[in-house]
C-alpha positions as CSV (number, residue, x, y, z in Angstrom):
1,X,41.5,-31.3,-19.4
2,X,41.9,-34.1,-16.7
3,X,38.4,-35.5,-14.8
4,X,39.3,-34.1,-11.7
5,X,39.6,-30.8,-13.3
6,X,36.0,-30.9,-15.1
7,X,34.6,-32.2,-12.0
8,X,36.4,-29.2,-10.2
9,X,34.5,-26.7,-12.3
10,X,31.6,-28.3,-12.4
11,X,28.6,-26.6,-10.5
12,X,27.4,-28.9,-7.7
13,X,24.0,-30.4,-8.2
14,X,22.6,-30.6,-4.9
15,X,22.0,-28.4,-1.9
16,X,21.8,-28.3,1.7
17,X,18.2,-27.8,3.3
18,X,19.4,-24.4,4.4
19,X,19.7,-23.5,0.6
20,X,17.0,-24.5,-0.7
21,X,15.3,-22.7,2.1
22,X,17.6,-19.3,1.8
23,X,16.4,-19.7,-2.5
24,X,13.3,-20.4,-2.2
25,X,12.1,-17.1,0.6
26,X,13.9,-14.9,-2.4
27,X,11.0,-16.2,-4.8
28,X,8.0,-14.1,-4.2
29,X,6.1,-17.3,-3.6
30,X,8.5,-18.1,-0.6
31,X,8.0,-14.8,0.2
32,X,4.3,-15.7,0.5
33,X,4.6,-18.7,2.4
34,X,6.8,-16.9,5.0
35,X,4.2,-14.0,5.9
36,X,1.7,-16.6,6.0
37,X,3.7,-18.7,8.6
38,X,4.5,-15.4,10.6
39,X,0.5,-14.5,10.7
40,X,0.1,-18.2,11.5
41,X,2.6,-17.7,14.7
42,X,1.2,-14.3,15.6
43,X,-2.8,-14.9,15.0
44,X,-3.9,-16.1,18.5
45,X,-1.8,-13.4,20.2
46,X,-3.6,-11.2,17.9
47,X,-7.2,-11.6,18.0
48,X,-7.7,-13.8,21.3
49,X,-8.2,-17.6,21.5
50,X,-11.9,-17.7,21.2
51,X,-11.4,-15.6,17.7
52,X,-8.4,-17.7,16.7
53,X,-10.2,-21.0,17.5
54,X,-13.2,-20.0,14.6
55,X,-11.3,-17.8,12.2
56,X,-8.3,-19.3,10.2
57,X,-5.8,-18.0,8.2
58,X,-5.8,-19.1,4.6
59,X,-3.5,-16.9,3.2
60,X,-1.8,-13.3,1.8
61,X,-2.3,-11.3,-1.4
62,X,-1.4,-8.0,-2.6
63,X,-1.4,-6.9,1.5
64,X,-4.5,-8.3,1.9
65,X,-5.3,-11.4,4.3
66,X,-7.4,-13.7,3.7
67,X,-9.3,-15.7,6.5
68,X,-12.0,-18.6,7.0
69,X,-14.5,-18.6,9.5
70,X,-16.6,-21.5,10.6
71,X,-19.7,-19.0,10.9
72,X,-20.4,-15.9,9.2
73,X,-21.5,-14.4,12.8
74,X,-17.6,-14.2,13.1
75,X,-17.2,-11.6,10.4
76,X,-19.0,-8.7,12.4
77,X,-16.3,-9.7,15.1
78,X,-13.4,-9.4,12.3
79,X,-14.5,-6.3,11.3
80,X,-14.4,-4.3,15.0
81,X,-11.1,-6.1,14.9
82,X,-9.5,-5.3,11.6
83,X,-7.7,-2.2,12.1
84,X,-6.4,-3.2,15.1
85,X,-5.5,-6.8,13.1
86,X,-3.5,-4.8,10.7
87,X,-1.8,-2.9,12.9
88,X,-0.2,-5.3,14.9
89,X,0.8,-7.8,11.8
90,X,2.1,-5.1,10.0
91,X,4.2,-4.3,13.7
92,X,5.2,-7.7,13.7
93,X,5.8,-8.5,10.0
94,X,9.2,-6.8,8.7
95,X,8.5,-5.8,5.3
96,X,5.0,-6.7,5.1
97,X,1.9,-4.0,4.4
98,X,-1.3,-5.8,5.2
99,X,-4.0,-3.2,4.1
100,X,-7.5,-5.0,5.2
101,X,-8.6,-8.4,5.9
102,X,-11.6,-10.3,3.9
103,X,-13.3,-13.1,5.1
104,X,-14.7,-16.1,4.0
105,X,-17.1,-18.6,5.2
106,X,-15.9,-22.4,5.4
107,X,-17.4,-25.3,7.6
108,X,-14.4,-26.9,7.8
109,X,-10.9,-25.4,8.5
């Protein structure tokens, strides 16, 4: 077999930005990372600017979403707000069953 054949066959070694993007929202980690961004883009239109500006999103498991809030006087807020949380990300989210929200408390974002 001549070099240019072996190097023919060979499987290529590096990939474009776009692939490693494409491979990486198959994993269910990429998955993740993608619902996260889309709650990211979506939160302020959700639950208001004042909300939005105390309460952040850390992040999604098992259809549930985790948030931080600066004070805990913003999770009686959150929770007149949930269902109506959940129903619009889960509008907005194609594939994506957020169940409930849970809050934390964190003095710093």
């Amino acid at each position: 077999m001549r070099l240019e054949e072996c190097e023919n066959q060979a499987l290529p070694t590096t990939l474009s930005i776009k692939e490693c993007v494409s491979r990486f929202s198959e994993t269910s980690v990429g998955s993740a990372a993608l619902v996260v961004s889309s709650v990211h883009s979506l939160w302020e239109g959700i639950v208001g600017p004042d909300v939005a500006q105390h309460v952040h999103v850390r992040y999604v498991r098992d259809g549930v979403l985790y948030v931080a809030a600066d004070h805990p006087a913003w999770g009686t807020q959150l929770k007149y707000m949930q269902e109506s949380i959940v129903t619009e990300l889960n509008k907005n989210i194609a594939g994506e069953n957020i169940t409930s929200v849970v809050m934390s408390v964190s003095r710093g974002k």
